[in-house]
C-alpha positions, 0 to 999 in steps of 0.5 A: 199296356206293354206285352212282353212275348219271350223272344225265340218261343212261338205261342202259335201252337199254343194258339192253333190248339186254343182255337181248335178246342174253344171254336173261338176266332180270336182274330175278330177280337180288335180290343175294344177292352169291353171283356176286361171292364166288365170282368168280375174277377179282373181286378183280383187277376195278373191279367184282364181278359183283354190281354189274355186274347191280345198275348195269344194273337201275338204268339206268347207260349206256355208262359200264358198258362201260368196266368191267374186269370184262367183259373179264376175265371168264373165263367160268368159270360159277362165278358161274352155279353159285353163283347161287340164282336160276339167272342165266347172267352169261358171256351177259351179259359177253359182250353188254356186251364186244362192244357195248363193243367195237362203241361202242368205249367200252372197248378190251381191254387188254394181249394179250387182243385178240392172244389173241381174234384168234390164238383165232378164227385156230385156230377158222376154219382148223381149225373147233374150237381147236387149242391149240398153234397158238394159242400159237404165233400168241399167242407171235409176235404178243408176241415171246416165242417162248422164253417157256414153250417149255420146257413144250410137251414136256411139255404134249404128252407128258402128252397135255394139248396134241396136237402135231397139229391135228385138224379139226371134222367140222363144219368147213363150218359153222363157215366159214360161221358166220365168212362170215355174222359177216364179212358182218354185221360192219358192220350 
């Protein structure tokens, strides 16, 4: 595997704030690739997670946050189960996909950003996700209200899906974790 790091850019920024939001240590990462092999989404992705650990020990900069993979990473934490070394990389795609969005280096592509906001939308009413309402907010904002309806049925009677929402009993603090996010939205 070549990786190529644009010469005169210093990714080091870019790495000291990964770690400082994820807490991950990268540096214990000796690339064993187990992350990469067991990774569900690599093989649909520009990059395995190996290499996403690997160009950000080198130093690579905002060219990272234009990968793919951050943004199809389904936080599965297969790779962190796989890793000898213990190293959590949902923390680290989670930093590089909000300081991707927040240098608007990389949009989402497709619905994932109608999903993330139909996801937050069920999270702030009811303060925990309610599944059917965000497939209700996923399926209007896509205009394919048909698609799948035939499954909700069943989904319901198995118990997989409830028909009626239910509300966090730490609703407050959810609302107020959205207020402060809102507030800080900007800084």
């Amino acid at each position: 595997m070549t990786i190529r790091i644009k010469k005169g850019r210093t990714g080091q920024s870019l790495r000291d704030t990964v770690v400082q939001m994820s807490g991950v240590d990268l540096s214990a990462c000796y690339q064993c690739k187990k992350c990469s092999s067991g990774c569900t989404v690599s093989a649909h992705s520009q990059s395995p997670p190996s290499e996403i650990i690997r160009r950000l020990q080198l130093g690579a900069g905002d060219e990272l946050l234009r990968n793919d993979l951050i943004f199809t990473c389904v936080s599965c934490e297969t790779c962190y189960a796989r890793c000898p070394m213990g190293i959590d990389l949902v923390p680290v795609m989670d930093a590089l996909r909000a300081l991707a969005v927040q240098r608007k280096a990389a949009i989402p592509k497709g619905n994932v950003p109608l999903f993330n906001s139909a996801f937050l939308k069920t999270v702030h009413i009811f303060g925990r996700t309610y599944d059917l309402g965000l497939m209700a907010l996923y399926k209007i904002g896509t205009s394919s209200y048909s698609q799948d309806a035939d499954k909700i049925p069943l989904l319901i009677g198995k118990k997989k899906i409830a028909f009626l929402p239910s509300f966090s009993p730490n609703l407050k603090t959810v609302k107020r974790i959205f207020e402060i996010a809102r507030q800080n939205k900007g800084k």
